[in-house]
PyMOL commands that place a pseudoatom at each C-alpha (Angstrom):
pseudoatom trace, name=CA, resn=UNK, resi=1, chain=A, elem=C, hetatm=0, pos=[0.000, 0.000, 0.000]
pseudoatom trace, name=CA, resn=UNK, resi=2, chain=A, elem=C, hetatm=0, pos=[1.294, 3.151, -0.968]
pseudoatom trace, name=CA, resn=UNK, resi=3, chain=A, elem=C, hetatm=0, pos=[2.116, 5.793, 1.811]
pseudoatom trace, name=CA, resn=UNK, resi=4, chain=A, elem=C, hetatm=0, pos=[1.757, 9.768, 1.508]
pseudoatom trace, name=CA, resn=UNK, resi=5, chain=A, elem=C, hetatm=0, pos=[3.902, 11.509, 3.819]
pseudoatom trace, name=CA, resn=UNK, resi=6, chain=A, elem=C, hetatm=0, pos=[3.094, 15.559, 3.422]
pseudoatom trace, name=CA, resn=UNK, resi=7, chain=A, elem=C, hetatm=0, pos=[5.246, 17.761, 5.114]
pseudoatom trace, name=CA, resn=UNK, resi=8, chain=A, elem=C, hetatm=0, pos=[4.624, 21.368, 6.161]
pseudoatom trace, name=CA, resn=UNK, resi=9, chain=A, elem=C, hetatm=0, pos=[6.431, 23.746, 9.107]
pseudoatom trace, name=CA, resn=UNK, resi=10, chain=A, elem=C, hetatm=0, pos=[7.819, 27.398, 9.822]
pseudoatom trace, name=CA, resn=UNK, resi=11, chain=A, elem=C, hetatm=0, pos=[10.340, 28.910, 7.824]
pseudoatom trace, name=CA, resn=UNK, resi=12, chain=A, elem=C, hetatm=0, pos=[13.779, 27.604, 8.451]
pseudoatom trace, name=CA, resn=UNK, resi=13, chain=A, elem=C, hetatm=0, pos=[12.551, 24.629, 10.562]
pseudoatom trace, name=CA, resn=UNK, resi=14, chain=A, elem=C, hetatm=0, pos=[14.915, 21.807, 9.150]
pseudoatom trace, name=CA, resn=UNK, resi=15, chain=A, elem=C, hetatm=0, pos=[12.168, 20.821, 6.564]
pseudoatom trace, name=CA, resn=UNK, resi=16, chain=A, elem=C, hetatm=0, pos=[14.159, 19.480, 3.281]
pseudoatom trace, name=CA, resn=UNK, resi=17, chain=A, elem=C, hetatm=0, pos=[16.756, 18.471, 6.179]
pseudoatom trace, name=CA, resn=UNK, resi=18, chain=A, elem=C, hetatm=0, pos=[14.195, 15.963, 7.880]
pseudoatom trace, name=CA, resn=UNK, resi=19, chain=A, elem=C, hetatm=0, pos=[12.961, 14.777, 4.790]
pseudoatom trace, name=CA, resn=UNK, resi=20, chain=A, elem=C, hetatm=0, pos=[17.051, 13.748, 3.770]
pseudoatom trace, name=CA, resn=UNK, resi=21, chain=A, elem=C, hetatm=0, pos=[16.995, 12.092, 7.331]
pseudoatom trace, name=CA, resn=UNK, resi=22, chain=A, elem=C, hetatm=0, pos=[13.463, 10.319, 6.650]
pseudoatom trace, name=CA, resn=UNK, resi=23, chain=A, elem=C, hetatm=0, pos=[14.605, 9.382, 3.066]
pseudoatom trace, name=CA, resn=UNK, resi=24, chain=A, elem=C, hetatm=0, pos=[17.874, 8.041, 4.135]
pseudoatom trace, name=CA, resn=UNK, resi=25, chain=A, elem=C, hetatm=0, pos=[16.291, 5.591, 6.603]
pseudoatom trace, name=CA, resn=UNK, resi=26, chain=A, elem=C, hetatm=0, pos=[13.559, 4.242, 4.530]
pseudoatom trace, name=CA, resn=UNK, resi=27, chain=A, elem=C, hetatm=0, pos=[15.679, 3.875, 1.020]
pseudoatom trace, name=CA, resn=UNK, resi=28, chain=A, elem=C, hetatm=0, pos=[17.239, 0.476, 2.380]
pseudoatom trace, name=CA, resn=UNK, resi=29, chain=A, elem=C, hetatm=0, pos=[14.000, -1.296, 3.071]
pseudoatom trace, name=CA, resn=UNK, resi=30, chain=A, elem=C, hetatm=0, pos=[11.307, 0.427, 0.548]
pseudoatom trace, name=CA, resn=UNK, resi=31, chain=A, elem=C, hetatm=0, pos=[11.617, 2.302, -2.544]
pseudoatom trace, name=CA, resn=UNK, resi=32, chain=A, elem=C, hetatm=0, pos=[10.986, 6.120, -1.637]
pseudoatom trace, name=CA, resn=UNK, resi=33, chain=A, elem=C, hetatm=0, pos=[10.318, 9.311, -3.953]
pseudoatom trace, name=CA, resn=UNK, resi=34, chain=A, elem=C, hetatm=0, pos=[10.212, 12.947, -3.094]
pseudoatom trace, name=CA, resn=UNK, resi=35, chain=A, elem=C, hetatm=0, pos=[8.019, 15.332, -4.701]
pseudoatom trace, name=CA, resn=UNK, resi=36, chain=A, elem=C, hetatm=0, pos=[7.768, 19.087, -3.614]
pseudoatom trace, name=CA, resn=UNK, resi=37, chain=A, elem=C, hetatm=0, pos=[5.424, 21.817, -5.114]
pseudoatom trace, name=CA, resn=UNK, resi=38, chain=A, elem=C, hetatm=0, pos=[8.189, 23.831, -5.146]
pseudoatom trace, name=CA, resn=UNK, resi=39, chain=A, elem=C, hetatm=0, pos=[10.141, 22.137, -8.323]
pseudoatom trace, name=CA, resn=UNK, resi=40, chain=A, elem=C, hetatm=0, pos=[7.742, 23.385, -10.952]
pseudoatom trace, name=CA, resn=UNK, resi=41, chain=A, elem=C, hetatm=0, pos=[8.834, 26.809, -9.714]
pseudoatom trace, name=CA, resn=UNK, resi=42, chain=A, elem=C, hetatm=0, pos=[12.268, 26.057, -9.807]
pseudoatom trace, name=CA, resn=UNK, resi=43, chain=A, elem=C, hetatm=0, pos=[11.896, 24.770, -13.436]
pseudoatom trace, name=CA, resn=UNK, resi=44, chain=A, elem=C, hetatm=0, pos=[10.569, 28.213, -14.284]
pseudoatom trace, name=CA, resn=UNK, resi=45, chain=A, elem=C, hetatm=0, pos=[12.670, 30.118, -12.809]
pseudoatom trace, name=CA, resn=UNK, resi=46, chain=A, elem=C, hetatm=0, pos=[15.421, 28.013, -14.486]
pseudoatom trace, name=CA, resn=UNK, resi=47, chain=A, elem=C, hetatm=0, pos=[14.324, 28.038, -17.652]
pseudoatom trace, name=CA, resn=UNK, resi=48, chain=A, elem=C, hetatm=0, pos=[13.863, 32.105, -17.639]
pseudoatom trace, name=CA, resn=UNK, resi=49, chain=A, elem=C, hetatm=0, pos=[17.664, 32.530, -16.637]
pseudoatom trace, name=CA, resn=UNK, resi=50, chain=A, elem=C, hetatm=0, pos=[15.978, 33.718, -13.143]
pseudoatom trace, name=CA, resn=UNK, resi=51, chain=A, elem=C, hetatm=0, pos=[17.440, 32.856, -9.152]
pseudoatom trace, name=CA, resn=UNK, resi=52, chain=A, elem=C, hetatm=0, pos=[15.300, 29.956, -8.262]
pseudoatom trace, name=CA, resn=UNK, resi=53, chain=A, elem=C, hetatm=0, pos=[16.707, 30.694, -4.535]
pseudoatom trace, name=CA, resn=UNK, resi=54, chain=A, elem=C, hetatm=0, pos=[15.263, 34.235, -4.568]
pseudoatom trace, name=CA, resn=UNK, resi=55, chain=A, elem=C, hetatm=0, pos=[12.696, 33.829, -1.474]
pseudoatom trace, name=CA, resn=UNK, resi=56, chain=A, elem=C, hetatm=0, pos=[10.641, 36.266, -2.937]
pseudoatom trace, name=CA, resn=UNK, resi=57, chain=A, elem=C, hetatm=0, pos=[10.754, 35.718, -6.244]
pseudoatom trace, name=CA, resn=UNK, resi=58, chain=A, elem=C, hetatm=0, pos=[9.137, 31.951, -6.059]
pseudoatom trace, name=CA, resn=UNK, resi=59, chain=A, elem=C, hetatm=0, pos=[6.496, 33.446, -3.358]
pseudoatom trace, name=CA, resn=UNK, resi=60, chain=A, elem=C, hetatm=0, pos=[5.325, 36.137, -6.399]
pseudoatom trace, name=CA, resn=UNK, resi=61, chain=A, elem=C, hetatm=0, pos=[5.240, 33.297, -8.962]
pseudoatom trace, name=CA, resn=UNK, resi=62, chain=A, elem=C, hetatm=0, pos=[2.886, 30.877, -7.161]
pseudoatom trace, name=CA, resn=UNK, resi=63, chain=A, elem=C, hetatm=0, pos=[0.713, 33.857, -6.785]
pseudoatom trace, name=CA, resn=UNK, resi=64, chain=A, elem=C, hetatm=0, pos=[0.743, 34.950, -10.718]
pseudoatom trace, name=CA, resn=UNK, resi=65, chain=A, elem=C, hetatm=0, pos=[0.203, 30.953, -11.783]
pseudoatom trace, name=CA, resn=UNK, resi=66, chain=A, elem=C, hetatm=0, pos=[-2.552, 30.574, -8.948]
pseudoatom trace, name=CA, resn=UNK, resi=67, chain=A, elem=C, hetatm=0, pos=[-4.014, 33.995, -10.454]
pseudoatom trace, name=CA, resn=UNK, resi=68, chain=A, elem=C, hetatm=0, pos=[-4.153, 32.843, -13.548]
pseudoatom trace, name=CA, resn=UNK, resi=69, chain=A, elem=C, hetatm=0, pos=[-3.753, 29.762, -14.137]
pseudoatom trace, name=CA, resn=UNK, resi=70, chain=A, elem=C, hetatm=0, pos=[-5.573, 27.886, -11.220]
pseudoatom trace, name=CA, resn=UNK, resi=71, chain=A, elem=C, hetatm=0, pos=[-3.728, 24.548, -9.158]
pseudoatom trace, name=CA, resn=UNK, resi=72, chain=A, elem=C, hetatm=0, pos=[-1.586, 24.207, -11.565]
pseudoatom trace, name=CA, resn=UNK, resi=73, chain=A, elem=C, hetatm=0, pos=[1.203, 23.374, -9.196]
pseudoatom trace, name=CA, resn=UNK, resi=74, chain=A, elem=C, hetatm=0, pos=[-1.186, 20.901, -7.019]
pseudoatom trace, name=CA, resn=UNK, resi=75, chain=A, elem=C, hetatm=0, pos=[-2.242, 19.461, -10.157]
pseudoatom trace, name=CA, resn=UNK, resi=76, chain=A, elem=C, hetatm=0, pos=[1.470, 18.783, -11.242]
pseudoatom trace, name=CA, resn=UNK, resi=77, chain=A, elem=C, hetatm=0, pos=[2.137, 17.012, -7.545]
pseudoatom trace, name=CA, resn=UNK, resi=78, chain=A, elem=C, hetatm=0, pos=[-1.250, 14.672, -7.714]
pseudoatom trace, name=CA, resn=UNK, resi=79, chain=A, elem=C, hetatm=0, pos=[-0.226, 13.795, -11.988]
pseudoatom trace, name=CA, resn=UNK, resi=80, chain=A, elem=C, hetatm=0, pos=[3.194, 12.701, -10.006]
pseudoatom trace, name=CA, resn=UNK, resi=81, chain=A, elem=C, hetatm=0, pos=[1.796, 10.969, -7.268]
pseudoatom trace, name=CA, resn=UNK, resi=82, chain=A, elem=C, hetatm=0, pos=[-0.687, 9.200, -8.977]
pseudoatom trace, name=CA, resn=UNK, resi=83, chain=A, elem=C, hetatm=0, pos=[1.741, 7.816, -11.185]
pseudoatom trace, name=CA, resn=UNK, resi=84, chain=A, elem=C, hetatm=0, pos=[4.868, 7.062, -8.774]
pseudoatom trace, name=CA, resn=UNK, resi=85, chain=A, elem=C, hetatm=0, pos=[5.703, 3.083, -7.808]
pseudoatom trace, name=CA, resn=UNK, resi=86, chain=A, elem=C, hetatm=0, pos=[6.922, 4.606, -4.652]
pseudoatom trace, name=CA, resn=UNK, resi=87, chain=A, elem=C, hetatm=0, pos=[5.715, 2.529, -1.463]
pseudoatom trace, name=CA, resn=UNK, resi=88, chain=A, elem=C, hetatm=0, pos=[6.469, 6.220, 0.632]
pseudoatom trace, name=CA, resn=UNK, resi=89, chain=A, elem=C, hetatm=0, pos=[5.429, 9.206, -1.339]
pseudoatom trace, name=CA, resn=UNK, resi=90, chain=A, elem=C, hetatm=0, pos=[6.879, 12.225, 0.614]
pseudoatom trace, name=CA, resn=UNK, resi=91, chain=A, elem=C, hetatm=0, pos=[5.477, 15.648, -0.862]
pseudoatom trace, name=CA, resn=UNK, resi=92, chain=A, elem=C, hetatm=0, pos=[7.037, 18.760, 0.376]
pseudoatom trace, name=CA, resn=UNK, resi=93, chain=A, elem=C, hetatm=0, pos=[5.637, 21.421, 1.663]
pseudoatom trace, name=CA, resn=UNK, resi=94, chain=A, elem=C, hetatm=0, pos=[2.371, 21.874, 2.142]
pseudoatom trace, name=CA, resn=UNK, resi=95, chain=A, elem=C, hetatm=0, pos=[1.912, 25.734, 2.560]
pseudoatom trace, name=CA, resn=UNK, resi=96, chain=A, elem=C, hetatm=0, pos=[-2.396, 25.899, 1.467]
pseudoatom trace, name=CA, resn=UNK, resi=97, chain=A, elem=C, hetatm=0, pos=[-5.321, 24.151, 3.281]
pseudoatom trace, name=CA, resn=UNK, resi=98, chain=A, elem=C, hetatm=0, pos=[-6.426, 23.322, -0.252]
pseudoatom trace, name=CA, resn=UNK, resi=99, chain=A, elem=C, hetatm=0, pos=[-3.088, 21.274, -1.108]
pseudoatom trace, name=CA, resn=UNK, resi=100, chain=A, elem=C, hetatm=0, pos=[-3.736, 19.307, 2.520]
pseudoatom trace, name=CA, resn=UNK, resi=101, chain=A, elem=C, hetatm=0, pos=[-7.603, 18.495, 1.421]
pseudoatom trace, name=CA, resn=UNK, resi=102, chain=A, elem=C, hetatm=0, pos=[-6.635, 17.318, -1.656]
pseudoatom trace, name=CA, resn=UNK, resi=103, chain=A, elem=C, hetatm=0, pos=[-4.205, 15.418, -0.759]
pseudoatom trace, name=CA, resn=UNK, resi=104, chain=A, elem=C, hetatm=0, pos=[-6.378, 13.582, 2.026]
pseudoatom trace, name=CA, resn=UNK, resi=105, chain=A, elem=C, hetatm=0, pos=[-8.924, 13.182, -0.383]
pseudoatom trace, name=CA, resn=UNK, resi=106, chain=A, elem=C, hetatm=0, pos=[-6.559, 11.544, -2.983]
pseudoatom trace, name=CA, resn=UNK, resi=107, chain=A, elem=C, hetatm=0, pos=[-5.177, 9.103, -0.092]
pseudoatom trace, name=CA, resn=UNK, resi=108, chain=A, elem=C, hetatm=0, pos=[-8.953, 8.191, 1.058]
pseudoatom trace, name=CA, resn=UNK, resi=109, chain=A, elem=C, hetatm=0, pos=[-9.714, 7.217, -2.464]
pseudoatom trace, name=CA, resn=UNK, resi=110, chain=A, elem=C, hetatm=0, pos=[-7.166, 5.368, -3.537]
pseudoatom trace, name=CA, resn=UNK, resi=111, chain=A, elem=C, hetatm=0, pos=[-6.860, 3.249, -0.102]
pseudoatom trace, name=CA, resn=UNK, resi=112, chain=A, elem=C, hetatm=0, pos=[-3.936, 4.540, 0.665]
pseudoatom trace, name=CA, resn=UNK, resi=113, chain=A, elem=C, hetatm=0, pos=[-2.192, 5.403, 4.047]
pseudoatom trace, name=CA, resn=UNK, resi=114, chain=A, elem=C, hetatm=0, pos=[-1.815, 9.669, 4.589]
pseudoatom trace, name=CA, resn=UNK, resi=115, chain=A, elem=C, hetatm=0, pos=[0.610, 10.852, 7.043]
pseudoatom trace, name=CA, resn=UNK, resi=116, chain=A, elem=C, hetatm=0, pos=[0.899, 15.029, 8.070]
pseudoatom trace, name=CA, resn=UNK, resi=117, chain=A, elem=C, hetatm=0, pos=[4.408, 15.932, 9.519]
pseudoatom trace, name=CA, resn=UNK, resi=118, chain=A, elem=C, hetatm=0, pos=[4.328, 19.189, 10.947]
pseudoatom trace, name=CA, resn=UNK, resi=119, chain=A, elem=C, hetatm=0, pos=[8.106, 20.991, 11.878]
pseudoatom trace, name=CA, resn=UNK, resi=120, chain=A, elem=C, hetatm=0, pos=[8.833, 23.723, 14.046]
pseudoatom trace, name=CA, resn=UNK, resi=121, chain=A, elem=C, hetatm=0, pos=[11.537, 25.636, 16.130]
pseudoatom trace, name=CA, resn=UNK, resi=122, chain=A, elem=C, hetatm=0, pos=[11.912, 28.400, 18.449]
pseudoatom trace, name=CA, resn=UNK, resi=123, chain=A, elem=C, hetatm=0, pos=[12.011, 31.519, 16.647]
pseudoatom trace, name=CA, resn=UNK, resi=124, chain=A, elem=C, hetatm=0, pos=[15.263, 32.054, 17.664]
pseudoatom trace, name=CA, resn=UNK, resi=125, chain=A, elem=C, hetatm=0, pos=[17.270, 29.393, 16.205]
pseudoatom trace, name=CA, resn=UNK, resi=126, chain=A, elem=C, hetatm=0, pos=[14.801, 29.446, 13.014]
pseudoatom trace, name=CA, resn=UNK, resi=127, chain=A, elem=C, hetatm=0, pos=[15.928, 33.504, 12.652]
pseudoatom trace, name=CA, resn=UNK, resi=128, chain=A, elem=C, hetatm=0, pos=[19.505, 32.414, 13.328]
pseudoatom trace, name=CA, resn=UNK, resi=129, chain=A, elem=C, hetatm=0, pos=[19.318, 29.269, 10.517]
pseudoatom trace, name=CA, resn=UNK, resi=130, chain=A, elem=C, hetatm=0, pos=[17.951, 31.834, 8.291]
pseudoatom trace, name=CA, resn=UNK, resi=131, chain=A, elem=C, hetatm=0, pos=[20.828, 34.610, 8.794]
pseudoatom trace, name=CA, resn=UNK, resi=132, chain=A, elem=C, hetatm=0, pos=[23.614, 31.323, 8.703]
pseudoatom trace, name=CA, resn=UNK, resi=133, chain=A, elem=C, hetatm=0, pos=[22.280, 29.965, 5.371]
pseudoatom trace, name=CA, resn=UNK, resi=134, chain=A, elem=C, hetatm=0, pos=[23.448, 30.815, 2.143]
pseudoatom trace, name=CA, resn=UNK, resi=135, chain=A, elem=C, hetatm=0, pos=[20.476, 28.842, 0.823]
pseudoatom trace, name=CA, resn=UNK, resi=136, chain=A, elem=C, hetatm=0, pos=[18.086, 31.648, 0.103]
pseudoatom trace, name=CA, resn=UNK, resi=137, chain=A, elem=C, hetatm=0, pos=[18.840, 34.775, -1.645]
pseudoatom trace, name=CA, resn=UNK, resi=138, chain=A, elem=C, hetatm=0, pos=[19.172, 37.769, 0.652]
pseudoatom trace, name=CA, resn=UNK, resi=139, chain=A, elem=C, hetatm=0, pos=[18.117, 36.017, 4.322]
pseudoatom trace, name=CA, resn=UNK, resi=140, chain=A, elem=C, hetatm=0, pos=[21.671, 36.859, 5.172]
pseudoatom trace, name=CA, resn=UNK, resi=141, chain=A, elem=C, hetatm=0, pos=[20.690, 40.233, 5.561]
pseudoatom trace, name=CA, resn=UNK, resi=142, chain=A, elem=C, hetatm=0, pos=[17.780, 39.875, 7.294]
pseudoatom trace, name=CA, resn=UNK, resi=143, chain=A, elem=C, hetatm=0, pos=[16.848, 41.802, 10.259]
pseudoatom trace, name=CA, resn=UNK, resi=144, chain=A, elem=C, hetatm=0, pos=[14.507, 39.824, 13.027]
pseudoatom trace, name=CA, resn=UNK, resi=145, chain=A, elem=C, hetatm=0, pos=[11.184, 42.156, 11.789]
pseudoatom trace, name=CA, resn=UNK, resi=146, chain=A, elem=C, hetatm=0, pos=[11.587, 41.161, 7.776]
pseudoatom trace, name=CA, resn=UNK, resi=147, chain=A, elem=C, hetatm=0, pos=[12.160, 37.562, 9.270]
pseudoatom trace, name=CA, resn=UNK, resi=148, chain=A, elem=C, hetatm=0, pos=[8.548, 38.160, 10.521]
pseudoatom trace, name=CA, resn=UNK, resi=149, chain=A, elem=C, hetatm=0, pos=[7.446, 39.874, 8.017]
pseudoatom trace, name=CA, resn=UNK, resi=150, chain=A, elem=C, hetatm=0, pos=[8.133, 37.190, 5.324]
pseudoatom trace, name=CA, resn=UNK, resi=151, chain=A, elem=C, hetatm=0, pos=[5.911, 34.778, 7.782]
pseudoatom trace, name=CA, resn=UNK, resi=152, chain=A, elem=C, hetatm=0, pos=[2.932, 36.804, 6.136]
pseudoatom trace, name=CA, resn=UNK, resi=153, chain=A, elem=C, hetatm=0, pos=[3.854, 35.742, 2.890]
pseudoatom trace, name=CA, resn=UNK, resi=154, chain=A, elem=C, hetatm=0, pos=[1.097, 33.764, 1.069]
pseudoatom trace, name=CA, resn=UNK, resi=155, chain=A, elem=C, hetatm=0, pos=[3.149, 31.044, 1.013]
pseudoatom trace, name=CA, resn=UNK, resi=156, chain=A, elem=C, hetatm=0, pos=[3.908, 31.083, 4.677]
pseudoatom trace, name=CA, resn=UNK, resi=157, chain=A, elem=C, hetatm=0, pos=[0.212, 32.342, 6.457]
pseudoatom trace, name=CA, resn=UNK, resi=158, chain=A, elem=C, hetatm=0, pos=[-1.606, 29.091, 6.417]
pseudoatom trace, name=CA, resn=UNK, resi=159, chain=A, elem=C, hetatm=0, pos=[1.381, 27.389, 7.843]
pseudoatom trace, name=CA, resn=UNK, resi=160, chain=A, elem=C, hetatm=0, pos=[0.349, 27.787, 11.430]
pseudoatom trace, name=CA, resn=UNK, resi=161, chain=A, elem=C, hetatm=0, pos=[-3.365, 26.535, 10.865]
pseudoatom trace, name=CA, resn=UNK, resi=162, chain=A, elem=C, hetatm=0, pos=[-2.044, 23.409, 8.857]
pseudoatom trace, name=CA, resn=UNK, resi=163, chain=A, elem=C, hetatm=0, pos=[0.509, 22.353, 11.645]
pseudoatom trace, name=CA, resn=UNK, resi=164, chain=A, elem=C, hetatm=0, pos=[-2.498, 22.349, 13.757]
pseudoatom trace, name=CA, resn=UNK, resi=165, chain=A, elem=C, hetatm=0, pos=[-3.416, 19.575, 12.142]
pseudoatom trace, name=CA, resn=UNK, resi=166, chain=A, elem=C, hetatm=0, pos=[-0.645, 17.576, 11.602]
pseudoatom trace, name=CA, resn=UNK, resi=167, chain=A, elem=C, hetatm=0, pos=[-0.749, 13.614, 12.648]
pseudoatom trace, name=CA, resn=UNK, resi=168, chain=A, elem=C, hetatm=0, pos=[3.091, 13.979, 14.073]
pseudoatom trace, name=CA, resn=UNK, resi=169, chain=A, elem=C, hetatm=0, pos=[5.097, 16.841, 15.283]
pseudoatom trace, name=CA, resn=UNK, resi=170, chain=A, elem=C, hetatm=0, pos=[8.648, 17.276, 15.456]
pseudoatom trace, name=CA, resn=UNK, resi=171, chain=A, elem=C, hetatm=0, pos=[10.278, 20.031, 17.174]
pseudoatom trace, name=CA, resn=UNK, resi=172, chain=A, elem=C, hetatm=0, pos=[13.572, 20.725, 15.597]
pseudoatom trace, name=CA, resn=UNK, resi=173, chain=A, elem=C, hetatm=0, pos=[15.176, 22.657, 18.522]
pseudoatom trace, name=CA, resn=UNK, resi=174, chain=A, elem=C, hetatm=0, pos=[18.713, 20.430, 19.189]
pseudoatom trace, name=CA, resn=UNK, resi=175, chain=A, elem=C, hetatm=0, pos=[21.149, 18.730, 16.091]
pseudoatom trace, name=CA, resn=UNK, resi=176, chain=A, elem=C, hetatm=0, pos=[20.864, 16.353, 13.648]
pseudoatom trace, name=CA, resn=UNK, resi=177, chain=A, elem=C, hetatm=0, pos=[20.920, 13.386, 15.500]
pseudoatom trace, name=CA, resn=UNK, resi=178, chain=A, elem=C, hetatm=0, pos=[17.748, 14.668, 17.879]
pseudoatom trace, name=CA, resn=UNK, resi=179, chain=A, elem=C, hetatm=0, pos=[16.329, 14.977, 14.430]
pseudoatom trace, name=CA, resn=UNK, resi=180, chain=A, elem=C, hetatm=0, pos=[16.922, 11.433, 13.012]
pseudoatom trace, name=CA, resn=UNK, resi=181, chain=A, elem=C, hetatm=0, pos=[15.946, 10.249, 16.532]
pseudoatom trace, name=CA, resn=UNK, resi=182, chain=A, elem=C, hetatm=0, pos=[12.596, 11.912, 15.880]
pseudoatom trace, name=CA, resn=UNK, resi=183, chain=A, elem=C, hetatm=0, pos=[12.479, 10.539, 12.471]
pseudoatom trace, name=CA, resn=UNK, resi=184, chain=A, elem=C, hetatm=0, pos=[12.748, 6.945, 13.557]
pseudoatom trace, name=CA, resn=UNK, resi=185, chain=A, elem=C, hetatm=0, pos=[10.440, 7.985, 16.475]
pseudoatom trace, name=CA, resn=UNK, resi=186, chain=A, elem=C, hetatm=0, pos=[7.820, 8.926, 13.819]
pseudoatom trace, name=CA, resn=UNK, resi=187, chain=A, elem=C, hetatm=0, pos=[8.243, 5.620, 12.211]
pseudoatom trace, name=CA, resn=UNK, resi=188, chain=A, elem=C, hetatm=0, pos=[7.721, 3.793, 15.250]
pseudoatom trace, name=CA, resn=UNK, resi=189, chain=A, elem=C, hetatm=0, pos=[4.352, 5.657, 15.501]
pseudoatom trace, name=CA, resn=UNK, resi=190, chain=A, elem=C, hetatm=0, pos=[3.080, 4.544, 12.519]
pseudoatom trace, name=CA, resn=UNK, resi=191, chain=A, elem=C, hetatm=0, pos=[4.602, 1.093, 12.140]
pseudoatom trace, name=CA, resn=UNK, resi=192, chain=A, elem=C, hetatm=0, pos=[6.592, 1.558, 9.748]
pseudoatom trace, name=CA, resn=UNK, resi=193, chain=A, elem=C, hetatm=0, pos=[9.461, -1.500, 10.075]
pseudoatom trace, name=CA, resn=UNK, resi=194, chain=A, elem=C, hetatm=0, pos=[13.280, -0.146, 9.904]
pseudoatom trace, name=CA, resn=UNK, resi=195, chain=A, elem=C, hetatm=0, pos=[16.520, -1.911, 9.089]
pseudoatom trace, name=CA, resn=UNK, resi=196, chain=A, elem=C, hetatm=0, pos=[18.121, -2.743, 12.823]
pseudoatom trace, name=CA, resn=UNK, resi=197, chain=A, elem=C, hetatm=0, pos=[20.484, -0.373, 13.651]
pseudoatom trace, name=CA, resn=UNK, resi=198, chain=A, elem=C, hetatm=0, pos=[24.694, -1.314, 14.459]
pseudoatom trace, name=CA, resn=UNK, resi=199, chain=A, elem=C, hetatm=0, pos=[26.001, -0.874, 17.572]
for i in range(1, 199): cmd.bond("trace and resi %d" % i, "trace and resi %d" % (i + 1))
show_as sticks, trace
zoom trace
C-alpha cells in the first residue's frame, strides 16, 4: 500500500533536512520518492535565466500561476503521485489548506495510508538558521522584523493553521541526531518496520 507523507512547518525549521533524514532511513527497506510543489517553480525560474533561490521571487510566482492559471502546481504534484511506484510518497511542503484536502482526499480514495508531519523551532534558532544559510537569496541580511514579516507571505500564512493539524510533530530545537531520533520515532508511531540499527 502506498504511503503519503506531506510535510509542512515554519520557515527555516529543518524541513528538506528531515525529509534527507526520513529518506535516508527508509531507502534500504522500501523504494521512496520525493516530490515538492516547489520544483515546478524552480523549473521556471530556471528556464527564464531567473534565481530559483530568490525567497521572494518563487512566493510572487505561485501567486501569478494561482491567479491565472488555477492549481496548476497541485495538479502537477497529484499527476506525479498518482503515477509514482513509490511505497512512501513524501510531498514537500504543504503551505495551502487546499493542497492538505486534496491530498487527504486523494489518499482516502485510492486506499492509501496519509501521514501530516508538521516541523517547528523556536524563533530564535529558526531567525539564526535563516541569517547562517546561504540557501536563500538575501536572508543573510535579514533583520529579526523582515524575518517576521516574510511569515505573512502567502506562502507562509496558512502554515500555522495546517501544523495544527498535523498527525506527528517534530520540534527541531537540538542537532541532527535529535532529528533522526525523531524521524525513527515517527516511524515507530506509525509502524513503519526499519533496518536494525549497528552498535
Amino acid at each position: 500500500m502506498k504511503h503519503i507523507i506531506a510535510i509542512t512547518g515554519e520557515m527555516r525549521a529543518g524541513k528538506d533536512t528531515f525529509v534527507g533524514i526520513l529518506q535516508h532511513i527508509l531507502s534500504p527497506l522500501y523504494q521512496v520518492q520525493r516530490i515538492s510543489f516547489r520544483d515546478g517553480l524552480v523549473e521556471f525560474c530556471k528556464d527564464m535565466g531567473w534565481d530559483e533561490n530568490d525567497r521572494t521571487l518563487l512566493q510572487n510566482l505561485f501567486k501569478s500561476l494561482e491567479k491565472n492559471f488555477g492549481d496548476v502546481l497541485l495538479m502537477r504534484v497529484m499527476d506525479e503521485i498518482k503515477g509514482s511506484q513509490a511505497q512512501f510518497v513524501i510531498v514537500e511542503t504543504v503551505r495551502m489548506q487546499n493542497q492538505y484536502i486534496t491530498l487527504l482526499l486523494l489518499a482516502k480514495q485510492s486506499d492509501w495510508k496519509f501521514t501530516l508531519v508538521g516541523l517547528t523551532a523556536p524563533e530564535h534558532l529558526r531567525f539564526e538558521r535563516a541569517k547562517a544559510s546561504k540557501q536563500k537569496t538575501g536572508e543573510v541580511h535579514y533583520t529579526l522584523e523582515d524575518f517576521r514579516k516574510a511569515h505573512q507571505a502567502v506562502t507562509e500564512i496558512h502554515i500555522p493553521s495546517i501544523l495544527n493539524q498535523a498527525n506527528f510533530k517534530i520540534v527541531n530545537d537540538s542537532d541532527l541526531a535529535s532529528l533522526e531520533h525523531q524521524a525513527r520515532e515517527f516511524c515507530n508511531e506509525f509502524n513503519i518496520p526499519l533496518p536494525k540499527t549497528q552498535g
